[in-house]
C-alpha positions in Angstrom: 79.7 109.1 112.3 81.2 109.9 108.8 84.2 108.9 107.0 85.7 110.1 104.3 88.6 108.2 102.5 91.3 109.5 100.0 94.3 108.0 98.8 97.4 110.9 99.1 99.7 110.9 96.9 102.4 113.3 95.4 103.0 115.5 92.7 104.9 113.4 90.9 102.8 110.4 90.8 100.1 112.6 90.1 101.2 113.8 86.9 102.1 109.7 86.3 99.0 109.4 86.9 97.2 111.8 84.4 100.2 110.3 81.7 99.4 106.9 82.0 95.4 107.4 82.1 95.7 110.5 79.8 93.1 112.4 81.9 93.0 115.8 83.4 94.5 117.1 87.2 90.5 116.8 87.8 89.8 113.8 86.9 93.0 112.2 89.0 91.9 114.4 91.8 88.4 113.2 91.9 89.5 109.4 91.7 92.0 109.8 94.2 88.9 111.5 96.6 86.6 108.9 95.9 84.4 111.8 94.6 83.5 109.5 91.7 83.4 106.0 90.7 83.3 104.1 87.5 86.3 101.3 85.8 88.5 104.3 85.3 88.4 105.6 88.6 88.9 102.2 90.4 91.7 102.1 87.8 93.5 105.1 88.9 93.2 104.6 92.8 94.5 100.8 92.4 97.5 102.6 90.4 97.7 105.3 93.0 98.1 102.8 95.4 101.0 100.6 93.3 103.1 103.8 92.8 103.1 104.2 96.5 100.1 106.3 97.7 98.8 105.9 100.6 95.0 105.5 102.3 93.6 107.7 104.8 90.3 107.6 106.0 88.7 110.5 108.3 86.1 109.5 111.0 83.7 112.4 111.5 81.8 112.6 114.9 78.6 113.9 113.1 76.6 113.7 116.7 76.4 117.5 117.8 77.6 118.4 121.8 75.6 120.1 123.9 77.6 122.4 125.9 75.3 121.0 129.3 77.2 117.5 128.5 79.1 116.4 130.5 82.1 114.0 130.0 83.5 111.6 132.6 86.8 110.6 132.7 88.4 108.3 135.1 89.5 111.0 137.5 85.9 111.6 137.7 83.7 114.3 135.6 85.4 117.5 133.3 
């Protein structure tokens, strides 16, 4: 499985952001994706956080299904 995490925020604390770190739309965006890493970054997602954004993480099922599986539920199989 994979899991990608980014912190959501909106607009407007978006373009707090990018005042308060003077940085571009890019750079927030990338932070807030966890696309990059680095003091700044770190810096800007714990900021993200304070002004009220919020964490999501996606779990990806990675494993692919072949269409012969079958799945059993408790009324019995699909």
């Amino acid at each position: 499985m994979d899991t990608e995490k980014m912190i959501k925020v909106t607009t407007e604390i978006r373009v707090e952001l990018m005042k308060e770190f003077p940085v571009s739309e890019k750079t927030v965006y990338n932070a807030l994706t966890f696309a990059t890493g680095g003091y700044a970054a770190e810096q800007i997602r714990r900021r993200a956080l304070e002004l009220g954004g919020k964490l999501m993480q996606e779990v990806k099922d990675t494993a692919e299904a072949s269409p012969k599986d079958e799945r059993v539920t408790e009324g019995g199989a699909e």
